[in-house]
C-alpha positions as CSV (number, residue, x, y, z in Angstrom):
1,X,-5.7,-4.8,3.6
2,X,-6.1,-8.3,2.2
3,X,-9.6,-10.1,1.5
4,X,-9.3,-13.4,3.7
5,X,-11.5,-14.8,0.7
6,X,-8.9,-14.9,-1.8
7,X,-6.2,-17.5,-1.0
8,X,-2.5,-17.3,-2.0
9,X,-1.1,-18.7,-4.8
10,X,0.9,-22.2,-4.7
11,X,3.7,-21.3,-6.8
12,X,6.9,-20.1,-4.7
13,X,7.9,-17.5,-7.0
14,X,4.0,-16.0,-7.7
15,X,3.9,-16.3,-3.5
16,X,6.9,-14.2,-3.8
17,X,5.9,-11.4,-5.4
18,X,2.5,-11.4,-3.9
19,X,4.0,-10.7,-0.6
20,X,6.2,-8.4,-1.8
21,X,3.0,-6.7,-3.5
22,X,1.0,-6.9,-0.2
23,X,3.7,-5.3,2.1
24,X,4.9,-2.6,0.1
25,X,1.0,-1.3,-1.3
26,X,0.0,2.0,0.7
27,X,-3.7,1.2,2.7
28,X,-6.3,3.1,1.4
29,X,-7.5,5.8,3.9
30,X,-10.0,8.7,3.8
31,X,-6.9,10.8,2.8
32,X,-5.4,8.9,-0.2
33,X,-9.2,7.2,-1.3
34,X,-9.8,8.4,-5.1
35,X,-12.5,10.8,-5.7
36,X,-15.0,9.5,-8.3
37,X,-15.4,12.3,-11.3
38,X,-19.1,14.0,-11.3
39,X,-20.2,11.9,-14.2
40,X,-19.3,8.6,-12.9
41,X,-21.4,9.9,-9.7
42,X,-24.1,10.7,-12.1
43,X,-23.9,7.8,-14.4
44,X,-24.2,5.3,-11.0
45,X,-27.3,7.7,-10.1
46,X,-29.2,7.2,-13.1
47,X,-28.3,3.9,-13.6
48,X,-29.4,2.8,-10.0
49,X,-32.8,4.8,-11.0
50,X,-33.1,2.6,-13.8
51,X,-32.9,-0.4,-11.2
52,X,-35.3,0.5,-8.7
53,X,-38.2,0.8,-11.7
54,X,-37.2,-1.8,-14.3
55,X,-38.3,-5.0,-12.7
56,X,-41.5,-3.3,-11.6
57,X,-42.5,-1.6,-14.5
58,X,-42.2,-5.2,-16.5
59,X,-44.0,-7.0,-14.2
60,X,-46.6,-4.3,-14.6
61,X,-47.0,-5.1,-18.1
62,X,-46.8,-8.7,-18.0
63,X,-49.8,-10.8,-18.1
64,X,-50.7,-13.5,-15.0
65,X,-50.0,-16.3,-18.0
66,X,-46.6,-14.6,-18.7
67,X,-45.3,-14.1,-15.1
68,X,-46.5,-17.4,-14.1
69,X,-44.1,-19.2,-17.1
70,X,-41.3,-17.1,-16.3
71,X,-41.7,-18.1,-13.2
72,X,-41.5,-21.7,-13.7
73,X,-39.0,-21.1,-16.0
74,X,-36.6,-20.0,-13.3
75,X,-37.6,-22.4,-10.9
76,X,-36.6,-25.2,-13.0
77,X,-33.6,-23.4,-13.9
78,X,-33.0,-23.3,-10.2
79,X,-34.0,-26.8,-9.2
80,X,-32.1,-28.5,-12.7
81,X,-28.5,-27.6,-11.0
């Protein structure tokens, strides 16, 4: 099925094949859905693990000073746009 976000190309001929791409690619179902391997599975695992404690564990060994001028830091990165 086709994201609604992504727009079609102006070109006749790129139109063309898009359509052509659209209406002759299978769905993806539960029954033809590719199976991850076990160590992508448990590379994602780890990695999300890795996530969940990083930004903690930094801001655990950052000092008020520190947090406080990364902070501002961002917020001025934020604000400058």
């Amino acid at each position: 099925m086709r994201r609604s976000s992504k727009k079609l190309p102006q070109d006749p001929n790129q139109l063309a094949a898009e359509i052509v791409r659209l209406s002759t690619e299978e769905p993806i179902t539960p029954k033809n859905k590719p199976v991850p391997s076990s160590i992508s599975t448990y590379l994602a695992k780890i990695g999300r693990q890795g996530g969940l404690k990083g930004g903690k564990a930094r801001a655990k060994n950052l000092t008020a000073k520190k947090r406080t001028e990364i902070a501002r830091k961002a917020a001025k990165a934020r604000w400058s746009k």
